[in-house]
MIVEXFI-188838 format. One record per atom (N, C-alpha, C): atom name; x, y, z. Coordinates in steps of 0.02 Angstrom, whole numbers, padded with zeros to 5 digits, always signed. Layout:
<sites>
<site><atome>CA</atome><east>X</east><north>Y</north><up>Z</up></site>
...
</sites>
This chain:
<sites>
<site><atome>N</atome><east>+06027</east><north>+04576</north><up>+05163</up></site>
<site><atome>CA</atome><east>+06006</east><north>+04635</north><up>+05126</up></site>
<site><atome>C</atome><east>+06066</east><north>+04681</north><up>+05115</up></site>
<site><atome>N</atome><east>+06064</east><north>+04724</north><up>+05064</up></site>
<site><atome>CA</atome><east>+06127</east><north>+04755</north><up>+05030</up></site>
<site><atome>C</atome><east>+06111</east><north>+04827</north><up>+05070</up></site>
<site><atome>N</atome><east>+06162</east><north>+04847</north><up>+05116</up></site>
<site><atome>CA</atome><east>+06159</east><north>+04903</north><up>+05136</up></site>
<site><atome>C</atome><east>+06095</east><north>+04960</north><up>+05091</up></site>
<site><atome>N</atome><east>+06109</east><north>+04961</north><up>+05042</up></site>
<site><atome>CA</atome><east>+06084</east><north>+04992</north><up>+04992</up></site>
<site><atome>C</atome><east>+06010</east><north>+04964</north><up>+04935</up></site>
<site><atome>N</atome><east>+05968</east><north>+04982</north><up>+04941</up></site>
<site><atome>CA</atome><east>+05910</east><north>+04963</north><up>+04923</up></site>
<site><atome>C</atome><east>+05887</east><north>+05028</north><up>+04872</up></site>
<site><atome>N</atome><east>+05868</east><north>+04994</north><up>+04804</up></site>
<site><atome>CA</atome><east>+05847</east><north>+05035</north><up>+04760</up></site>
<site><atome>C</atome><east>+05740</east><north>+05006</north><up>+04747</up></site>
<site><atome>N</atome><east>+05704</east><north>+05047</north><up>+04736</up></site>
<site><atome>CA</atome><east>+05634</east><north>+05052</north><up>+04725</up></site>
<site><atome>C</atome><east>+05629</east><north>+05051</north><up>+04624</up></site>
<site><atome>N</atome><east>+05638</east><north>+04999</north><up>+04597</up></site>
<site><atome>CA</atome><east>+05674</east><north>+05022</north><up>+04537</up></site>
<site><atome>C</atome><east>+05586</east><north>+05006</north><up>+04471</up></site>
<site><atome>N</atome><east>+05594</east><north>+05035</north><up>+04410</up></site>
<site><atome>CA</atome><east>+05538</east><north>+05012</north><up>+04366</up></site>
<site><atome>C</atome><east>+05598</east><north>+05038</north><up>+04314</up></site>
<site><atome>N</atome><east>+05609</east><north>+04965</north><up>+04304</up></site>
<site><atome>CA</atome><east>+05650</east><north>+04956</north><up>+04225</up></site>
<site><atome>C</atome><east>+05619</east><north>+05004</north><up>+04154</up></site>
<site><atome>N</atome><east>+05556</east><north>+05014</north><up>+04178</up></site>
<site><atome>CA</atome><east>+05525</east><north>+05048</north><up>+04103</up></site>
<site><atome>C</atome><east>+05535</east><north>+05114</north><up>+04109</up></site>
<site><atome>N</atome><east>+05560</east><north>+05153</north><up>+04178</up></site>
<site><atome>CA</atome><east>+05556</east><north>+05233</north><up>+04171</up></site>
<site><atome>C</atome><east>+05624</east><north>+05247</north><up>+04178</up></site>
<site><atome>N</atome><east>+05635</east><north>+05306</north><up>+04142</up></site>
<site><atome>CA</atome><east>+05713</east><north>+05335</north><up>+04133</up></site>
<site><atome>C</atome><east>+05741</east><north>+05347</north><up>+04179</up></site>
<site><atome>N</atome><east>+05695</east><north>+05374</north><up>+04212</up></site>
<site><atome>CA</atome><east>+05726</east><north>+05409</north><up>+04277</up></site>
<site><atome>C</atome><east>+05756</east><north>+05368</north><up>+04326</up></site>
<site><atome>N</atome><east>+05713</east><north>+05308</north><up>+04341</up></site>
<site><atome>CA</atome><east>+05748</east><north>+05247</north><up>+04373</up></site>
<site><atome>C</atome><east>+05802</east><north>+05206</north><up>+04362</up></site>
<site><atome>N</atome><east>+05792</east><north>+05220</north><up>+04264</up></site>
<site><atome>CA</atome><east>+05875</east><north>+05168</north><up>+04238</up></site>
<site><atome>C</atome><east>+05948</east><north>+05212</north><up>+04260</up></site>
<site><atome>N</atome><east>+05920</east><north>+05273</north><up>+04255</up></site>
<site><atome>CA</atome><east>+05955</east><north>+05337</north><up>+04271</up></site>
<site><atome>C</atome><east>+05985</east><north>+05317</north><up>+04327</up></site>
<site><atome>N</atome><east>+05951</east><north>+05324</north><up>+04373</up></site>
<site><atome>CA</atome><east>+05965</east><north>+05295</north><up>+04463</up></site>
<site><atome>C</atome><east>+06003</east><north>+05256</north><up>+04467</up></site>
<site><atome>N</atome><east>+05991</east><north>+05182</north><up>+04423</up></site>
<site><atome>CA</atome><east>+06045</east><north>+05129</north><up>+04419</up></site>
<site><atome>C</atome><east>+06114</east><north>+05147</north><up>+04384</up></site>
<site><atome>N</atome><east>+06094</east><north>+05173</north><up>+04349</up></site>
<site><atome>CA</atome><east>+06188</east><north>+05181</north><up>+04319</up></site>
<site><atome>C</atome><east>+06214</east><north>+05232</north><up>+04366</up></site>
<site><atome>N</atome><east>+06186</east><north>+05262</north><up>+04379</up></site>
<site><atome>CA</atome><east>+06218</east><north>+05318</north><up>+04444</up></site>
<site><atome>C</atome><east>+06253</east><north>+05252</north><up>+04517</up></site>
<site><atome>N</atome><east>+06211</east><north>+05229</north><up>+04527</up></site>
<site><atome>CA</atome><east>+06215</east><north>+05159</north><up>+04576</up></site>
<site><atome>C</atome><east>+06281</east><north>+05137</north><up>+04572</up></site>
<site><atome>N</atome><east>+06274</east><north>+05124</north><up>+04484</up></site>
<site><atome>CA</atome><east>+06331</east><north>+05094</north><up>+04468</up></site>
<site><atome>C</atome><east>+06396</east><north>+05106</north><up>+04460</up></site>
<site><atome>N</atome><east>+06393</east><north>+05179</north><up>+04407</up></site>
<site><atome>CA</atome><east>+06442</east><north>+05218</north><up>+04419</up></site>
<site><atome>C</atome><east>+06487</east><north>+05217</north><up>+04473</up></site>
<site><atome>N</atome><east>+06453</east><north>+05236</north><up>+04543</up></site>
<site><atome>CA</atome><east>+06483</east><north>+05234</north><up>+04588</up></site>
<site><atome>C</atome><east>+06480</east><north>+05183</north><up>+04654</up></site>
<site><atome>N</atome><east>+06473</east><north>+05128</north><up>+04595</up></site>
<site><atome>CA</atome><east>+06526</east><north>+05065</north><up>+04635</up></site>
<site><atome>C</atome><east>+06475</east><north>+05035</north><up>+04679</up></site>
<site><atome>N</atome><east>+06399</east><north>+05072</north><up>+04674</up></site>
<site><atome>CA</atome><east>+06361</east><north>+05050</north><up>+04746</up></site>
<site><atome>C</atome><east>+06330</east><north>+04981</north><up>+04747</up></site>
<site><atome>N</atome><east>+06343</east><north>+04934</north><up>+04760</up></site>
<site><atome>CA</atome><east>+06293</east><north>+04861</north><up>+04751</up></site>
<site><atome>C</atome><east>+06239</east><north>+04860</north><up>+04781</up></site>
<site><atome>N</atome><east>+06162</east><north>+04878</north><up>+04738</up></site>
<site><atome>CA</atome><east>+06099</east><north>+04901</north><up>+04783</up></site>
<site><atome>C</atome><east>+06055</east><north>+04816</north><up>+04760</up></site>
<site><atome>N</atome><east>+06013</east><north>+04807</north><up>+04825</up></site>
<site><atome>CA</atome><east>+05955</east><north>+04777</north><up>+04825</up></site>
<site><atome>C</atome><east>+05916</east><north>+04793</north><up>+04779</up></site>
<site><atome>N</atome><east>+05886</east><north>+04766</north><up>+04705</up></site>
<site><atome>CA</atome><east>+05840</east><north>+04793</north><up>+04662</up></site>
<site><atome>C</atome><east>+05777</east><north>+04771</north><up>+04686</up></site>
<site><atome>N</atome><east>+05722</east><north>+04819</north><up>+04687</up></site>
<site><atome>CA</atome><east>+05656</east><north>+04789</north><up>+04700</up></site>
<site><atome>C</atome><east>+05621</east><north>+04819</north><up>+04652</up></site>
<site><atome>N</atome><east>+05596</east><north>+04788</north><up>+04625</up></site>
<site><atome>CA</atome><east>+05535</east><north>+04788</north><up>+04553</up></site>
<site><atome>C</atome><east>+05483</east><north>+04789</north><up>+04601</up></site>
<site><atome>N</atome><east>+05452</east><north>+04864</north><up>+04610</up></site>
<site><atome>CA</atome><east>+05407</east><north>+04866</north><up>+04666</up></site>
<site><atome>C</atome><east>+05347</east><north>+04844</north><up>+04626</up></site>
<site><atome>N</atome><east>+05314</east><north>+04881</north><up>+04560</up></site>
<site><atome>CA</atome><east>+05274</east><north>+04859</north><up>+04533</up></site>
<site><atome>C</atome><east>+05262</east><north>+04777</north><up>+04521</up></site>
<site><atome>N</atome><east>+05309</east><north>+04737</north><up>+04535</up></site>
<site><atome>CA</atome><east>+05295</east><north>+04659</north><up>+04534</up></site>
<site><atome>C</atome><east>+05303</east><north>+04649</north><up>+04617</up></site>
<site><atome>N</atome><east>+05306</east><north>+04676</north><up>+04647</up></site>
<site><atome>CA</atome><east>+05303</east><north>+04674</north><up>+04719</up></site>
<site><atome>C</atome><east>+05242</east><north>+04643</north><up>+04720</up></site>
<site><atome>N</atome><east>+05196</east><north>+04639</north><up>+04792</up></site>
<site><atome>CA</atome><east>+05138</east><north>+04628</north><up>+04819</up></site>
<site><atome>C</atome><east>+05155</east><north>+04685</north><up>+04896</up></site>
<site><atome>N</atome><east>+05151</east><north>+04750</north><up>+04894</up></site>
<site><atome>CA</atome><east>+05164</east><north>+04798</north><up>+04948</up></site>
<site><atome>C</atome><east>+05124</east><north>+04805</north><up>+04987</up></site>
<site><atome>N</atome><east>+05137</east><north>+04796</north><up>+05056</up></site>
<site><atome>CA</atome><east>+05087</east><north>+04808</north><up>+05108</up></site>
<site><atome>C</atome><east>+05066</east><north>+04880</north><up>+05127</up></site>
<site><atome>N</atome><east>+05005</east><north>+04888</north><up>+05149</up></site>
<site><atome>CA</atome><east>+05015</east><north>+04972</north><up>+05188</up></site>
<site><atome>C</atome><east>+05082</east><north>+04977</north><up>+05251</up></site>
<site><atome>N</atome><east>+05101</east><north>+04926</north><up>+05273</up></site>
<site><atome>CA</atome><east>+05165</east><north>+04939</north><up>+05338</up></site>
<site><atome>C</atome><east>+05209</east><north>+04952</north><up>+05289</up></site>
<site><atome>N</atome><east>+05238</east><north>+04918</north><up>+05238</up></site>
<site><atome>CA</atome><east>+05297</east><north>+04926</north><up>+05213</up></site>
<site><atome>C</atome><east>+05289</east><north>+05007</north><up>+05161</up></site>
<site><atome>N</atome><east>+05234</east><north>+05050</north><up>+05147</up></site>
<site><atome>CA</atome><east>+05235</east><north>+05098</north><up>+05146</up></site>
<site><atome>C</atome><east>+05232</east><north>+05155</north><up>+05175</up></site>
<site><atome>N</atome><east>+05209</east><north>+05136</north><up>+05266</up></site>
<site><atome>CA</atome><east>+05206</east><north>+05193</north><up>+05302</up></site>
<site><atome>C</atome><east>+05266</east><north>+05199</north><up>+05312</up></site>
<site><atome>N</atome><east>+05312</east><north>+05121</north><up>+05324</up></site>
<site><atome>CA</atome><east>+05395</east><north>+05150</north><up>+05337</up></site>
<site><atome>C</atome><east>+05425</east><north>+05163</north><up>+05285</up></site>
<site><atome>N</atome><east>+05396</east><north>+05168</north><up>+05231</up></site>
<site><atome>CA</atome><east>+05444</east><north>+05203</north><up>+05178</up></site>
<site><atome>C</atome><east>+05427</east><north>+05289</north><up>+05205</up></site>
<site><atome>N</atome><east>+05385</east><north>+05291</north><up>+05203</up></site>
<site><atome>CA</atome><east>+05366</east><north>+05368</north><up>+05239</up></site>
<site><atome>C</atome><east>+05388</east><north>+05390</north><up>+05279</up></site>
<site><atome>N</atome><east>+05384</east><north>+05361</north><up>+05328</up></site>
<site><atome>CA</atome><east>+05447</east><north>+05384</north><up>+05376</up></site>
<site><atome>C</atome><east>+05509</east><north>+05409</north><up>+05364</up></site>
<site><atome>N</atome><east>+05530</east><north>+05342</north><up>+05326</up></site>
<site><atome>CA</atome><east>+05601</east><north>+05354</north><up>+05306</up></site>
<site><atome>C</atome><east>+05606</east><north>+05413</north><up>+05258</up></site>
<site><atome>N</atome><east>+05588</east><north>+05430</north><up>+05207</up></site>
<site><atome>CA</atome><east>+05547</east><north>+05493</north><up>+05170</up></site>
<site><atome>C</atome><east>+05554</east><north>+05554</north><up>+05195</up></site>
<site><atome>N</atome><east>+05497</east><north>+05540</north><up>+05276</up></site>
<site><atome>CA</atome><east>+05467</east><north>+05590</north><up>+05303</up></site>
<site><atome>C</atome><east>+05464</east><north>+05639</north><up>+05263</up></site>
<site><atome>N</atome><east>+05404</east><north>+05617</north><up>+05231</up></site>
<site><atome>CA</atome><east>+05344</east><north>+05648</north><up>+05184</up></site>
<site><atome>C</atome><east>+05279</east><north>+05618</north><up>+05193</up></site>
<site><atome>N</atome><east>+05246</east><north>+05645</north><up>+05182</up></site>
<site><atome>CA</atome><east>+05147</east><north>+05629</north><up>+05170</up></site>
<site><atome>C</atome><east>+05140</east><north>+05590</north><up>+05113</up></site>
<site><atome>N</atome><east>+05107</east><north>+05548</north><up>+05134</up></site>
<site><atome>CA</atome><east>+05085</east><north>+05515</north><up>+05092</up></site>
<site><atome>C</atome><east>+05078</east><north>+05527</north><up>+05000</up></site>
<site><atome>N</atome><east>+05026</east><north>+05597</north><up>+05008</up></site>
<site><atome>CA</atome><east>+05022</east><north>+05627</north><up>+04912</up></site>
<site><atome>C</atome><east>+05102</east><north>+05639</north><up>+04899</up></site>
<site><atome>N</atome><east>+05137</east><north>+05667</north><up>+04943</up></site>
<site><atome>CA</atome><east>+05219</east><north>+05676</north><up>+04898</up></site>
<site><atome>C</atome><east>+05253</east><north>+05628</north><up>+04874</up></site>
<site><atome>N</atome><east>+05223</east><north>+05574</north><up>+04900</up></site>
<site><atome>CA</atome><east>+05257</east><north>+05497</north><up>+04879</up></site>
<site><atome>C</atome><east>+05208</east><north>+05505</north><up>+04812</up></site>
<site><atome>N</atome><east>+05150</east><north>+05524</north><up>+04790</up></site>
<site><atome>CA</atome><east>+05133</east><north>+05497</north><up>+04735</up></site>
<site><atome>C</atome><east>+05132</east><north>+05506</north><up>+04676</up></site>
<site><atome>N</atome><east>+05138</east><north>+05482</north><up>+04623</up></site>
<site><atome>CA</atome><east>+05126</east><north>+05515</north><up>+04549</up></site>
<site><atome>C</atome><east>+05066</east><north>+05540</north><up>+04525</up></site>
<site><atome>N</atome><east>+05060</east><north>+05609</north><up>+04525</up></site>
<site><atome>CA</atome><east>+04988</east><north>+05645</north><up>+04522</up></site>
<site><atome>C</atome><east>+04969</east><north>+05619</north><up>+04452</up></site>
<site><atome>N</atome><east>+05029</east><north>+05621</north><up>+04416</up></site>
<site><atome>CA</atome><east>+04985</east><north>+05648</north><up>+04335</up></site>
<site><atome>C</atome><east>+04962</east><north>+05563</north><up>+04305</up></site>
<site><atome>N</atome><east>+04953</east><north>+05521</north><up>+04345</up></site>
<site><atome>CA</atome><east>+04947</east><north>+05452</north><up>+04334</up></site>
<site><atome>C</atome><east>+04854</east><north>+05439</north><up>+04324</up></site>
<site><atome>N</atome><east>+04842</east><north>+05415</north><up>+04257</up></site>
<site><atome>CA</atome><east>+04767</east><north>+05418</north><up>+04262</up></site>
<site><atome>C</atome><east>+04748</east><north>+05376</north><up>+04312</up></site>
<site><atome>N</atome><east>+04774</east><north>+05340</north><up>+04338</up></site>
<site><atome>CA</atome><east>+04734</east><north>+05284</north><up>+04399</up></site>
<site><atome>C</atome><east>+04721</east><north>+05372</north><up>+04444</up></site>
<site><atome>N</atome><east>+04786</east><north>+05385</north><up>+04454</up></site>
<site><atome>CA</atome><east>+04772</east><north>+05459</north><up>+04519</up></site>
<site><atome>C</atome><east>+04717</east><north>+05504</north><up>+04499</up></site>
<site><atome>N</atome><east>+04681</east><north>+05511</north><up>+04434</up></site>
<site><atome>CA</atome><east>+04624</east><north>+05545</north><up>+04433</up></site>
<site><atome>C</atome><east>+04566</east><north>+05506</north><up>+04426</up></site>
<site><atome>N</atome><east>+04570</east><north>+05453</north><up>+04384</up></site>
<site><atome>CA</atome><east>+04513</east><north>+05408</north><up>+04386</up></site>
<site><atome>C</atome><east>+04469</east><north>+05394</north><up>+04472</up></site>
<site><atome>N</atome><east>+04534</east><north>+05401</north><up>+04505</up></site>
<site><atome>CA</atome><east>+04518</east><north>+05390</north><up>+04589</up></site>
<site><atome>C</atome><east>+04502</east><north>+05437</north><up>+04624</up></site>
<site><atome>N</atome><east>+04519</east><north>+05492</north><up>+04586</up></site>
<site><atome>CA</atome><east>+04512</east><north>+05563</north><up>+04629</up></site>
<site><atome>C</atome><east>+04529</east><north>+05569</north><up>+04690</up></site>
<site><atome>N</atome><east>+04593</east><north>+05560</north><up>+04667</up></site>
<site><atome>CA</atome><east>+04649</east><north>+05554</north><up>+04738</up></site>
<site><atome>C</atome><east>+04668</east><north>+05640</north><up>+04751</up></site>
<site><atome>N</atome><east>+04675</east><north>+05681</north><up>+04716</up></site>
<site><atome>CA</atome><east>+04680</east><north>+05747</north><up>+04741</up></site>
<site><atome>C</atome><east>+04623</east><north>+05773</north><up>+04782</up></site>
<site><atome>N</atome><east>+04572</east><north>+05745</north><up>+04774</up></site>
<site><atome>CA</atome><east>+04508</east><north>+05770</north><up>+04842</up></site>
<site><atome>C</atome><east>+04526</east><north>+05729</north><up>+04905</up></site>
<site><atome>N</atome><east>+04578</east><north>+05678</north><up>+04889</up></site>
<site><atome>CA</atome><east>+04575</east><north>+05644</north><up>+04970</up></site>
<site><atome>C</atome><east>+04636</east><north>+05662</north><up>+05013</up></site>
<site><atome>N</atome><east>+04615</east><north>+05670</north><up>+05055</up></site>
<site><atome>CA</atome><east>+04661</east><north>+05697</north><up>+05119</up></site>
<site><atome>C</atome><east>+04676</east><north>+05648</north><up>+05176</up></site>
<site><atome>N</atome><east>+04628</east><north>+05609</north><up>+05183</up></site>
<site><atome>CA</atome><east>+04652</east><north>+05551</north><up>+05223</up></site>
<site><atome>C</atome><east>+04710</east><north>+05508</north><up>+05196</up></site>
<site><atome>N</atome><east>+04774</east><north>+05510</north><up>+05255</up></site>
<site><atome>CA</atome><east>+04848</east><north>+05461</north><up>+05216</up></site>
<site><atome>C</atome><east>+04834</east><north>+05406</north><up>+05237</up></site>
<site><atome>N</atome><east>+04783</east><north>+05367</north><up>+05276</up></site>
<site><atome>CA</atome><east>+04759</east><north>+05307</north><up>+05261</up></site>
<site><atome>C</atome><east>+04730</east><north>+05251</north><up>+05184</up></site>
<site><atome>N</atome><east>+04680</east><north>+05312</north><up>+05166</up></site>
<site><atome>CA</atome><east>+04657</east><north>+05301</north><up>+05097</up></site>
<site><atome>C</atome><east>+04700</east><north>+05295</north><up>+05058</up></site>
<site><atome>N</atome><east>+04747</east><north>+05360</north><up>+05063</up></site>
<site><atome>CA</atome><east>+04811</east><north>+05360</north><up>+04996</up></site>
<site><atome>C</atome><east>+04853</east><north>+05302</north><up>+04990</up></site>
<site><atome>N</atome><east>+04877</east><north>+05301</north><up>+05074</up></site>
<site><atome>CA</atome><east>+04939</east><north>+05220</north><up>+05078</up></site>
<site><atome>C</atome><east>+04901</east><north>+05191</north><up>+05036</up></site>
<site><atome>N</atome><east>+04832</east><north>+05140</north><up>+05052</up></site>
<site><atome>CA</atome><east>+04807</east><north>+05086</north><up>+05033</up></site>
<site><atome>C</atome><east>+04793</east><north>+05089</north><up>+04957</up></site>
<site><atome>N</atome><east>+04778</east><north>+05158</north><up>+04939</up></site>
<site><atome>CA</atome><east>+04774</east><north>+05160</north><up>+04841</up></site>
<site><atome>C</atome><east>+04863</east><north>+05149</north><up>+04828</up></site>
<site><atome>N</atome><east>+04923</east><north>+05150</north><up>+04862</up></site>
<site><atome>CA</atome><east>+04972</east><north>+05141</north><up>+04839</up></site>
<site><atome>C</atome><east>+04998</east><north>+05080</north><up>+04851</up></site>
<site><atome>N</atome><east>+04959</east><north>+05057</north><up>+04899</up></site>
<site><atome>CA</atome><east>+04971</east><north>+04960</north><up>+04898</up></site>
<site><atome>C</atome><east>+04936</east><north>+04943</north><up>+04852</up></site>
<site><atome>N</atome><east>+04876</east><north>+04962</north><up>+04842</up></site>
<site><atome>CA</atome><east>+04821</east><north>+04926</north><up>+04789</up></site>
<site><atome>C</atome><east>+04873</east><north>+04941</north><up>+04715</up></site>
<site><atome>N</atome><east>+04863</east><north>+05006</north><up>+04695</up></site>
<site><atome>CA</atome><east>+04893</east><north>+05024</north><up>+04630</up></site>
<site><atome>C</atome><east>+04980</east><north>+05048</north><up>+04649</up></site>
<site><atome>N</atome><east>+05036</east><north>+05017</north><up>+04635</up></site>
<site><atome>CA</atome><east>+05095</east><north>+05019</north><up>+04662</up></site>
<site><atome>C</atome><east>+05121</east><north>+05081</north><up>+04617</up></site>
<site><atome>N</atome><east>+05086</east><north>+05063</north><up>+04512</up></site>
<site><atome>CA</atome><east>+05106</east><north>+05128</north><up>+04497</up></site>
<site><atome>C</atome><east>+05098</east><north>+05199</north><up>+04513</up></site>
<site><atome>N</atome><east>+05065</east><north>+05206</north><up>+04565</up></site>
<site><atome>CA</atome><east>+05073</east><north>+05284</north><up>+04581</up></site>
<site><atome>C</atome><east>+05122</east><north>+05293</north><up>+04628</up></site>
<site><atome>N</atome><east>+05183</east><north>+05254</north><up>+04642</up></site>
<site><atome>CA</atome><east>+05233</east><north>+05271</north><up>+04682</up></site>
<site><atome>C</atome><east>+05278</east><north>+05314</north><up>+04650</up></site>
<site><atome>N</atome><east>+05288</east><north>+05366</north><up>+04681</up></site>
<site><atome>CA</atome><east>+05361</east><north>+05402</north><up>+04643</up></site>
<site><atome>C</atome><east>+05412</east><north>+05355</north><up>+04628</up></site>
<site><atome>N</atome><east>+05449</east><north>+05380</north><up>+04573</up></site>
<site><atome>CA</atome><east>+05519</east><north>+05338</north><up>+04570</up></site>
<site><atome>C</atome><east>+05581</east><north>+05369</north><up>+04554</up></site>
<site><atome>N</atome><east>+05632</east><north>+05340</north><up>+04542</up></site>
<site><atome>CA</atome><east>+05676</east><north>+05268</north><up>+04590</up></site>
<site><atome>C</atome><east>+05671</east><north>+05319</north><up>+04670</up></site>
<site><atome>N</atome><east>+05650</east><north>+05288</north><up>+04704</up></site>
<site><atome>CA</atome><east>+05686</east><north>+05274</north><up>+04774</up></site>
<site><atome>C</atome><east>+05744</east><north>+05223</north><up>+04810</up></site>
<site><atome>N</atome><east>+05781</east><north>+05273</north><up>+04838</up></site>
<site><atome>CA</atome><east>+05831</east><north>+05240</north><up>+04854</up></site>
<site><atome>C</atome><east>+05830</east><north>+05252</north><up>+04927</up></site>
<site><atome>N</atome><east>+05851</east><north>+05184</north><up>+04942</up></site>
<site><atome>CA</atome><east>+05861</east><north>+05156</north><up>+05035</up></site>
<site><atome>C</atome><east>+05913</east><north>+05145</north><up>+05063</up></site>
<site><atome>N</atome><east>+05953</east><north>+05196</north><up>+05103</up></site>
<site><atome>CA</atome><east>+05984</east><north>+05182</north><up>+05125</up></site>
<site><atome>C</atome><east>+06003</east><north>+05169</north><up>+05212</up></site>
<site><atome>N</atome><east>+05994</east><north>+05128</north><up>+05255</up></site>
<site><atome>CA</atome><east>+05983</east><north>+05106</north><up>+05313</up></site>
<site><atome>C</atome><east>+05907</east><north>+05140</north><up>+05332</up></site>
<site><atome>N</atome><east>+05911</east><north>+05181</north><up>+05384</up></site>
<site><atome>CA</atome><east>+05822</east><north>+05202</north><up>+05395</up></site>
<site><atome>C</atome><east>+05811</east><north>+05276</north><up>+05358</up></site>
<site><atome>N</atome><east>+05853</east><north>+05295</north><up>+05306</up></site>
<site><atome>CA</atome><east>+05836</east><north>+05344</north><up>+05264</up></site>
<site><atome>C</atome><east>+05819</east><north>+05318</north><up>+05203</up></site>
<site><atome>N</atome><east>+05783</east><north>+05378</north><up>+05195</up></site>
<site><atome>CA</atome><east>+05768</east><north>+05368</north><up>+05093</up></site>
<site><atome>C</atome><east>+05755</east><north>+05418</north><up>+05053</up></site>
<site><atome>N</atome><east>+05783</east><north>+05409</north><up>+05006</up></site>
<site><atome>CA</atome><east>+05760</east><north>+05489</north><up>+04975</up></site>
<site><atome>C</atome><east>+05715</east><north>+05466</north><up>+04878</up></site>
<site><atome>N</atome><east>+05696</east><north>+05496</north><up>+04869</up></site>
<site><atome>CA</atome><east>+05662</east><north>+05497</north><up>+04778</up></site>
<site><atome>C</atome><east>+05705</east><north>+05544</north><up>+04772</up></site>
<site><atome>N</atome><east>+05753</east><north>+05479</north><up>+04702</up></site>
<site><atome>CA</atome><east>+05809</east><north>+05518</north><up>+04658</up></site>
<site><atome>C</atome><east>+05779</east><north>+05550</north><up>+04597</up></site>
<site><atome>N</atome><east>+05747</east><north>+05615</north><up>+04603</up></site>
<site><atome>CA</atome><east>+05711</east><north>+05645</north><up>+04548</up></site>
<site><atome>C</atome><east>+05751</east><north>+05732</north><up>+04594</up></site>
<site><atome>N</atome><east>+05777</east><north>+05750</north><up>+04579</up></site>
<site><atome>CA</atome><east>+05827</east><north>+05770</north><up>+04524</up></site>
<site><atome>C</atome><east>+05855</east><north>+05705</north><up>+04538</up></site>
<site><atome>N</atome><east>+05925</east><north>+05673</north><up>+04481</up></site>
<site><atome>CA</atome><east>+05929</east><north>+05622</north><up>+04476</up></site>
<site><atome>C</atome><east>+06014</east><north>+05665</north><up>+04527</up></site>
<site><atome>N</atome><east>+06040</east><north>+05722</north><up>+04554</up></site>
<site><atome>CA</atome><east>+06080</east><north>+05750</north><up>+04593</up></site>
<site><atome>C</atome><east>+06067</east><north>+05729</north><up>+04637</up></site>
<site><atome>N</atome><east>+05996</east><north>+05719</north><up>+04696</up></site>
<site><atome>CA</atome><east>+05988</east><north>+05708</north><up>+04742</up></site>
<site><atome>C</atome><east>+06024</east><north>+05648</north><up>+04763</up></site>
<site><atome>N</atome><east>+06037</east><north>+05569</north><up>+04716</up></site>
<site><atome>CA</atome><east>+06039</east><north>+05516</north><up>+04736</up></site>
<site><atome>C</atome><east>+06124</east><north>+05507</north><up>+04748</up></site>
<site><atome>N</atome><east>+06160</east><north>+05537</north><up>+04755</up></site>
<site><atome>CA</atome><east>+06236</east><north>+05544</north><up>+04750</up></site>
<site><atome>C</atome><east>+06243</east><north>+05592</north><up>+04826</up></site>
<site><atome>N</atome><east>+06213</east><north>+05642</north><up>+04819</up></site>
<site><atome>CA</atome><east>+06193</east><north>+05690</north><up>+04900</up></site>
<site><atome>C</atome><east>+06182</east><north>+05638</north><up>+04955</up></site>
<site><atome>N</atome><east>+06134</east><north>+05599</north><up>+04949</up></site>
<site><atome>CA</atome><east>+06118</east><north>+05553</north><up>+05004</up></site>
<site><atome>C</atome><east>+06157</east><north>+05502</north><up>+04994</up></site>
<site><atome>N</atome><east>+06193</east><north>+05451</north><up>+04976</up></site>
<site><atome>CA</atome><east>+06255</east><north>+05405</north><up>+04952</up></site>
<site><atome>C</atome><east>+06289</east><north>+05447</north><up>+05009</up></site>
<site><atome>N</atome><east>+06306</east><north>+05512</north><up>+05013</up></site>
<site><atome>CA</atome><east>+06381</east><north>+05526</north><up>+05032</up></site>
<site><atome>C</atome><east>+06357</east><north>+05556</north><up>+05101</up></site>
<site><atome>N</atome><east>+06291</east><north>+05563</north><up>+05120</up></site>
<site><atome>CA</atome><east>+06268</east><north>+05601</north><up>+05185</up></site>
<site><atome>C</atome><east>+06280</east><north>+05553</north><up>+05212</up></site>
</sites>
């Protein structure tokens, strides 16, 4: 595994963004096409961890799956993990991994901050 692990969806800017930043500076990251993933609830609680954030901050509110589900009435981070294994698009994006940290490069500033922390 590449020191460096990117959470990537080729279709959003913000993530291609992430990669040329990656690239820019020389970083050779693990790409994971999480949406073609198959994600477990473990491999999202330790993204959380690594995060250390709650579950809803990992998610994309304005996503119709997130209202169709009426995920803003739920408070249990059991329920939430498992709607983010079930439906992967409500994961924030790009996340980037670096050893047992991680941060969501949204400002796309953040992902250069943690590179150098």
């Amino acid at each position: 595994m590449s020191e460096v692990q990117i959470w990537h969806n080729p279709r959003c800017s913000k993530s291609r963004q992430a990669m040329s930043i990656l690239e820019e500076a020389g970083v050779e990251a693990e790409v994971v096409k999480y949406l073609d993933e198959d994600l477990d609830v473990e491999q999202i609680k330790a993204l959380l961890l690594m995060l250390d954030i709650d579950a809803i901050d990992l998610m994309r509110t304005k996503e119709d799956i997130f209202k169709e589900l009426k995920l803003s009435e739920v408070h249990d981070e059991g329920v939430l993990i498992r709607a983010m294994s079930r439906f992967p698009k409500l994961i924030e994006r790009p996340i980037i991994i670096k050893g047992n940290k991680a941060v969501i490069g949204r400002p796309a500033e953040k992902i250069m901050e943690f590179l150098n922390s």
